[in-house]
N, C-alpha and C positions, 0 to 999 in steps of 0.2 A: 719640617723646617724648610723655608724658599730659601735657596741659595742665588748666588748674582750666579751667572751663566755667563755674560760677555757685555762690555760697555764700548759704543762705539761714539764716535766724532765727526762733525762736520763744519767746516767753516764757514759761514752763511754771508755773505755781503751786499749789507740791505743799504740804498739810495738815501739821503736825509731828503727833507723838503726844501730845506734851504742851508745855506752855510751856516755851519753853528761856532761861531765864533770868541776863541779860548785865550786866556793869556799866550800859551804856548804853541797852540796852533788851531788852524778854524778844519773842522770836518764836515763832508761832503759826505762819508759814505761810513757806516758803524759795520766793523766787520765780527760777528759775537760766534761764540762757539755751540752749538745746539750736542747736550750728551743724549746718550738715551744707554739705557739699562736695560739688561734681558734677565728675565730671572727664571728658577727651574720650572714654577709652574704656568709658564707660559707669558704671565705680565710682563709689563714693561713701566719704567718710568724715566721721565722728562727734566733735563737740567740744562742751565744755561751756565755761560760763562763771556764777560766780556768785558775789555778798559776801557778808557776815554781817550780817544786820541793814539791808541799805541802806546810807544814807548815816551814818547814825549809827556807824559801826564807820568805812568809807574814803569816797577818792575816787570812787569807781564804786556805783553801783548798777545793778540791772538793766536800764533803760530806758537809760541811758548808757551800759552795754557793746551792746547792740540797736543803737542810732544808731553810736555808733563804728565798727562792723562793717559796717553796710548804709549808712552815708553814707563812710564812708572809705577801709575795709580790703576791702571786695569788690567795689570796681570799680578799685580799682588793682591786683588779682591777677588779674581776670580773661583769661584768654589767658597767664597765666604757665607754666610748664614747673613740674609738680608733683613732680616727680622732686627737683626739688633744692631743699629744705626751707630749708637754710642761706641760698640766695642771696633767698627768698620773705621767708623772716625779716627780712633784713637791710631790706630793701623797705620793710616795716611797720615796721620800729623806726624806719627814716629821717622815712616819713613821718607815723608816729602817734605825741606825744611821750606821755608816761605812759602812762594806760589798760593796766595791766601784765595785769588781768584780760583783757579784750577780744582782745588780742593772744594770749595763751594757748590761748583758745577755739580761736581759729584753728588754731595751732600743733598741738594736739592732733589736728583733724579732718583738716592734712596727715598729719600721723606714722599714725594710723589708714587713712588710705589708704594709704599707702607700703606699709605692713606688708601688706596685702591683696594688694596687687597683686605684691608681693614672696613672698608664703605664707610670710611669719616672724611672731612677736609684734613690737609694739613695742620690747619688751625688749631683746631681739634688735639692735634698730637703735642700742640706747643700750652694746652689750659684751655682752649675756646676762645670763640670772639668775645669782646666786647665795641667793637664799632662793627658793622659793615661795608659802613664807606668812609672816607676821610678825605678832609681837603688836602689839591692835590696842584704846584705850583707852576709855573710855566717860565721858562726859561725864554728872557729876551737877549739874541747873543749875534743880531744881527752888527750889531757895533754904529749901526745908522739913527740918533734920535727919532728923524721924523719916522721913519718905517717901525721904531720898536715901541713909539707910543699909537700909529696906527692898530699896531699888532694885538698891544694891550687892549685897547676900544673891541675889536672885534670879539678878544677872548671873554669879554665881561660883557657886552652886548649876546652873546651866546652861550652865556650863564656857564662857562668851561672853564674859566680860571679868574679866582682872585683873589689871588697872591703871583706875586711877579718877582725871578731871580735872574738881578743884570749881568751878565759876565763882563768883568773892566779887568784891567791889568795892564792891555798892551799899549795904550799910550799916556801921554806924565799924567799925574794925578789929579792937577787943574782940568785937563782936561776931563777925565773921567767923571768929577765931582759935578760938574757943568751939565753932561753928558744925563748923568742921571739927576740932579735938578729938575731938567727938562722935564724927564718921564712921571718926579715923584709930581709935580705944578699938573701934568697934564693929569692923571688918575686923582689925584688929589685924596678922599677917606676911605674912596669908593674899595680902594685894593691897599694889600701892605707888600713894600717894598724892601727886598733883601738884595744883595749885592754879595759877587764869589768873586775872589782876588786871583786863585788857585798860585797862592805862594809868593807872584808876581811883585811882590812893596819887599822893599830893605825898611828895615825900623825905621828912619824918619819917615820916608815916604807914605808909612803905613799910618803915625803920629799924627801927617796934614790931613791924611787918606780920614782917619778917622774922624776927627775932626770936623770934617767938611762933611762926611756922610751922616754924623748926628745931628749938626745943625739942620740941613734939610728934610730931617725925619723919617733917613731908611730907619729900619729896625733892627738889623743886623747886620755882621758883615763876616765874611765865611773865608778862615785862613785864607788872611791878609799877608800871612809873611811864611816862609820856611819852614816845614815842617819840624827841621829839626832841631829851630832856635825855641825850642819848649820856653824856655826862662823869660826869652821876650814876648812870646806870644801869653806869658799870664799877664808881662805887666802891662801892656793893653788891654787886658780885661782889667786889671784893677784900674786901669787910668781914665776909662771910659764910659759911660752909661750906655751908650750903644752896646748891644748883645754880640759876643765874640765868637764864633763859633770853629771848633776842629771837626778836619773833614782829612786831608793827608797825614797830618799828622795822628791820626788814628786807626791804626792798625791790627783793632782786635783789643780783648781783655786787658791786657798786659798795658798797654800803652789806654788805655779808658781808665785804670787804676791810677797809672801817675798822673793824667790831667785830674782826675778827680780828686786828689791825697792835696793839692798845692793849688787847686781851682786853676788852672791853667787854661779854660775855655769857661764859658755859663754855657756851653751849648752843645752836644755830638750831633754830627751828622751820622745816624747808623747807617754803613753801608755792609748787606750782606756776602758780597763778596770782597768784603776788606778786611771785615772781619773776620772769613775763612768759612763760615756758613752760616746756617739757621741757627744752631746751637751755637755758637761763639757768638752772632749777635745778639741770640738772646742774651748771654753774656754780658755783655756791654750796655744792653739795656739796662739790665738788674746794678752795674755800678751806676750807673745816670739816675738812675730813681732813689738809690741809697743817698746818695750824692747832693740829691734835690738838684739837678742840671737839666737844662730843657734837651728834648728829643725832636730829630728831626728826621724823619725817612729819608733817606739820600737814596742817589740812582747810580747807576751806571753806566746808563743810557741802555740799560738792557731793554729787551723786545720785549714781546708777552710772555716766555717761560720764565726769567728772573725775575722781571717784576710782579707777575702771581704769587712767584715764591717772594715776594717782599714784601708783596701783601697781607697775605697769611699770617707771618710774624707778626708786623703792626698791628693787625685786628686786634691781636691779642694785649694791645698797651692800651693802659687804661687813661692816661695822659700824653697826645703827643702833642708840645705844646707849641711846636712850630710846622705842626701839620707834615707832609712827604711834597717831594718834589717826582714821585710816579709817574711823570710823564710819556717815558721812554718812546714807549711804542706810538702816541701820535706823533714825535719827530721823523717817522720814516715814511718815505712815499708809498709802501706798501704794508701788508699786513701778513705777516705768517701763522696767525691761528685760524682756526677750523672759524671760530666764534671769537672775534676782537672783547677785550675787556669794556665795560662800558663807564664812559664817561660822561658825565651830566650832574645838573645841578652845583657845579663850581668846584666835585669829587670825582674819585676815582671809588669802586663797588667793586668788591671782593666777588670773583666768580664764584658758582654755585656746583655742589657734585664733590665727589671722590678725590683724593689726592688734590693737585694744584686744581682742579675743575676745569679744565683749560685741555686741549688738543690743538694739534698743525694742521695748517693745512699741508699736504706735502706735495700738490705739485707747485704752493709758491716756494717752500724749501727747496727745491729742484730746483726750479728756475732762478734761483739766485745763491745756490751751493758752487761754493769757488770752483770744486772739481767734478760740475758737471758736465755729463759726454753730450755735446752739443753734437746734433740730427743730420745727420747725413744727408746730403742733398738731392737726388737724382734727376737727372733732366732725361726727358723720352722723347725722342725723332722721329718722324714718321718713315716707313720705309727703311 
């Protein structure tokens, strides 16, 4: 039997490329949590963890998925039998109540070990692929028409993205609708056009919001209004032909059952750490397809260890029918795998190998680990 041995944490704080600009606030820099797992017989495995924006977006920021892990979640697994993922899980769910990110982290750096020590992908442990690659969408969030339809030409001129998701919210709605007008006239069949509110519209505003985004032919539109106004966000779906899709307001099985029981989206955004991990997203998968509701791989802006592990999962959906928004890791000016994911052909391609199939590189994990011991300087004088 491999038992966990010790699960340690780092807080990594990677540069964007550009301002990626939110309803609630624009980021500059994604600060994600990197676990890693020790186990008795010497492996290791690989987990991430990280929000969007901090606190301003959820419950969890980085510092608070960090403590969750190192004051809760890693001395009550210690000595556990890593082999059995399910009963580990349970363990944590009992004794950690939310923190759906922090528990994820974990979960992944099990599942990446399993598969190592097993010589399968992840994939593999969730039924096998059925894609290898999937299209994968690119977030225009500079908030500037003319630069975010340049940005589109470039992404599609270089066969890397096409499918394009605008982020609007933070000024009136005329404006937004105008905003993205612009971008749907400039891409015109060539790309399809989805738009994220993140919460941002009160019900009328959401009414014009809609309205105005079906007429110029986005294709959906991604909690437009308050997570927790469930009641009004179904009847925008019924009131609309445009595709409505939950993304905060889905937090795992529980809350996928009730938009699914009252149709209260046509759309999940699955996010694996919103959901609480690979297994809970699977979850939430299996009610979307009972459901007949489209699937959408959502991100976290995670780097290349969560989006591997988001990958892995999706391989295995035989329908995703709004494709993944994968991006993550080309938003950052650098790269912390050994071997970046590759992207090409207008997809994101599931790495190849053991567990997530993926490794660090660890001296850019150094170099941009919040608590690293920066180089002593010495100057030498002659004499």
């Amino acid at each position: 039997m491999t038992k966990i041995d010790s699960i340690t944490t780092r807080i990594i704080d990677l540069p964007t490329i550009r301002g990626h600009v939110l309803s609630m606030t624009t980021m500059v820099v994604q600060s994600i949590v990197l676990v890693q797992v020790r186990f008795s017989d010497g492996s290791t495995g690989l987990g991430e963890g990280t929000s969007i924006g901090g606190l301003s977006y959820g419950a969890e920021s980085p510092e608070s998925i960090k403590a969750a892990i190192d004051t809760y979640i890693a001395p009550l697994l210690e000595g556990c039998n890593a082999d059995n993922i399910n009963h580990v899980r349970t363990l944590i769910e009992k004794a950690v109540r939310g923190n759906p990110i922090a528990r994820c982290a974990v979960e992944i750096a099990l599942w990446d070990g399993l598969g190592k020590r097993l010589g399968v992908p992840v994939a593999a442990l969730f039924g096998g692929t059925v894609h290898e690659a999937m299209d994968v969408a690119w977030t225009l969030a500079s908030g500037n028409s003319d630069h975010d339809i340049a940005e589109a030409e470039d992404m599609l001129a270089r066969r890397r993205h096409r499918q394009f998701k605008l982020k609007i919210g933070k000024r009136a709605v005329r404006e937004d609708i105008a905003h993205v007008a612009r971008i749907c006239a400039a891409v015109g069949d060539r790309a399809m056009i989805t738009v994220d509110v993140n919460q941002a519209w009160d019900l009328h505003d959401a009414r014009w919001g809609l309205a105005g985004l079906q007429e110029i032919g986005v294709a959906m539109v991604e909690q437009p209004i308050d997570a927790r106004m469930r009641d009004r966000l179904k009847a925008l779906t019924d009131g609309y032909e445009i595709a409505v899709m939950a993304d905060e307001a889905l937090q795992g099985p529980v809350d996928a059952l009730q938009l699914a029981c009252n149709r209260g989206a046509d759309a999940f955004a699955v996010k694996i750490a919103q959901s609480g991990g690979l297994k809970r997203g699977a979850d939430v998968i299996a009610i979307a397809e009972a459901a007949g509701l489209g699937i959408y791989g959502g991100t976290m802006l995670e780097a290349g260890i969560g989006t591997a592990a988001a990958l892995h999962l999706f391989s295995t959906v035989e329908k995703m029918r709004w494709g993944t928004e994968l991006f993550g890791p080309l938003l950052f000016k650098d790269e912390i795998l050994a071997t970046p994911l590759r992207y090409a052909d207008f997809q994101v391609h599931l790495p190849e190998g053991p567990g997530l199939g993926v490794a660090l590189d660890e001296d850019k994990v150094a170099h941009f680990c919040r608590d690293r011991v920066k180089p002593v300087r010495l100057s030498v004088t002659n004499g």
